[in-house]
C-alpha positions in Angstrom: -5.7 28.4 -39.6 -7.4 24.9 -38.6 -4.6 23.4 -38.0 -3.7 25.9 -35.4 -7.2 25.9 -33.6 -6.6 22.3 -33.9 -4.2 22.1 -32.2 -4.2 24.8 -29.5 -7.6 22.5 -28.5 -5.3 19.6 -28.3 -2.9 21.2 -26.0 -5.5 22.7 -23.7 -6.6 19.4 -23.0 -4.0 17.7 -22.6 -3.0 20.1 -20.2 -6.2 20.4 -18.3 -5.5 16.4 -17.5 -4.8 15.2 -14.3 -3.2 11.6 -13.3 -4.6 10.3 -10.4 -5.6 6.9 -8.9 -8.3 5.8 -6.6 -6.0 5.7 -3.8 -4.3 9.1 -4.1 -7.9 10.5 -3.9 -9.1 8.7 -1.0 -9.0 10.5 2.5 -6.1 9.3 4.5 -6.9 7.8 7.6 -6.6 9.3 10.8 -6.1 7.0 13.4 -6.4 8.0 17.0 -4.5 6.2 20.1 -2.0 3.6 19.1 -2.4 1.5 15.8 -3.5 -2.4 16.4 -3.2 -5.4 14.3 -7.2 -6.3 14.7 -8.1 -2.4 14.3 -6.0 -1.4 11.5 -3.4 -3.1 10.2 -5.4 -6.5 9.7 -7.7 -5.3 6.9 -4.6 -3.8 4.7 -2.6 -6.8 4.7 -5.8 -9.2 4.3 -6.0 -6.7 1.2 -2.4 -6.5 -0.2 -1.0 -9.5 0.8 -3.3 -12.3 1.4 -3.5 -13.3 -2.7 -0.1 -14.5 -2.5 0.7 -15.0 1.1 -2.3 -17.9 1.6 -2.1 -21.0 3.3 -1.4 -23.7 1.3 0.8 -21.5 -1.3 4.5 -21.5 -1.9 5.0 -18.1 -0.1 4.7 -18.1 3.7 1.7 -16.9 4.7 0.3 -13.9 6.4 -3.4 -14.9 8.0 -2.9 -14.7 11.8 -1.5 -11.8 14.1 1.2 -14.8 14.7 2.0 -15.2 11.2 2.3 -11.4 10.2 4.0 -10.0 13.6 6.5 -13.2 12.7 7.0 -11.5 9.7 7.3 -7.9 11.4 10.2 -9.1 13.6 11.9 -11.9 11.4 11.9 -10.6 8.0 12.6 -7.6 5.6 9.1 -6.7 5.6 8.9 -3.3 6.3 11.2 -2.6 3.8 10.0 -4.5 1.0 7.0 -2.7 1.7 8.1 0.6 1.5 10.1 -0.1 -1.7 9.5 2.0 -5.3 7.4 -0.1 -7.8 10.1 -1.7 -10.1 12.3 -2.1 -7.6 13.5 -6.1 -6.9 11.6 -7.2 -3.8 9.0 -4.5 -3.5 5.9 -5.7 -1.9 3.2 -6.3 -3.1 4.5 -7.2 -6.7 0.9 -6.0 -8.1 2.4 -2.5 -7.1 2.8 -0.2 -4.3 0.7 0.5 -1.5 -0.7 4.1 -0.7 1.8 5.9 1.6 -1.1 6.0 4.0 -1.4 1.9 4.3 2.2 2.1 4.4 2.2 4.7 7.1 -0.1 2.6 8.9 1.8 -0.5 8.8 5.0 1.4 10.0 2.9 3.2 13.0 1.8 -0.5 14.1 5.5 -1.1 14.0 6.1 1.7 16.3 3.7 1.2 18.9 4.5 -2.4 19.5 2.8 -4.8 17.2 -0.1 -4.8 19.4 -2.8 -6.9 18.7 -6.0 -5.1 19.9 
């Protein structure tokens, strides 16, 4: 008879678990009038990309509007970005963005890669 109680407590708590991360519990942004570099899209890439896209490193860097709208229009970017963790390319390689950022990024696309 312990062994059932046991493990019927087990079960309820393993099913009463949830799996979330920080990100999935944040607030998503809402973003009002066209999406800038300087506004919005600045502080996520400064955040997800900078460690390995820094002047001076082997990777070509993303610091300046110049550098990242280069990017934008002259490389695979927006898809590497929007790839499945695991999958070859995918961007960042710590893992995945929040669909959110990545949202972001692709609305900044959209309205012309402005820069304020």
């Amino acid at each position: 008879m312990k062994k059932y109680i046991f493990l019927s407590g087990i079960l309820l708590s393993l099913y009463g678990c949830e799996s979330n991360t920080y990100e999935s519990l944040e607030e998503p942004e809402v973003i009002v009038g066209k999406v800038t570099y300087n506004a919005n899209a600045k502080a996520i890439i400064d955040a997800n990309c900078i460690a390995c896209h820094a002047s001076g490193g082997t990777l070509k860097p993303l610091e300046t509007y110049a550098q990242v709208r280069d990017a934008m229009l002259n490389t695979d970017l927006l898809d590497r970005i929007q790839r499945q963790n695991g999958t070859p390319g995918q961007m960042p390689k710590a893992g995945r963005m929040s669909q959110d950022k990545i949202n972001t990024i692709l609305q900044w696309n959209a309205d012309g890669l402005l820069e304020n």
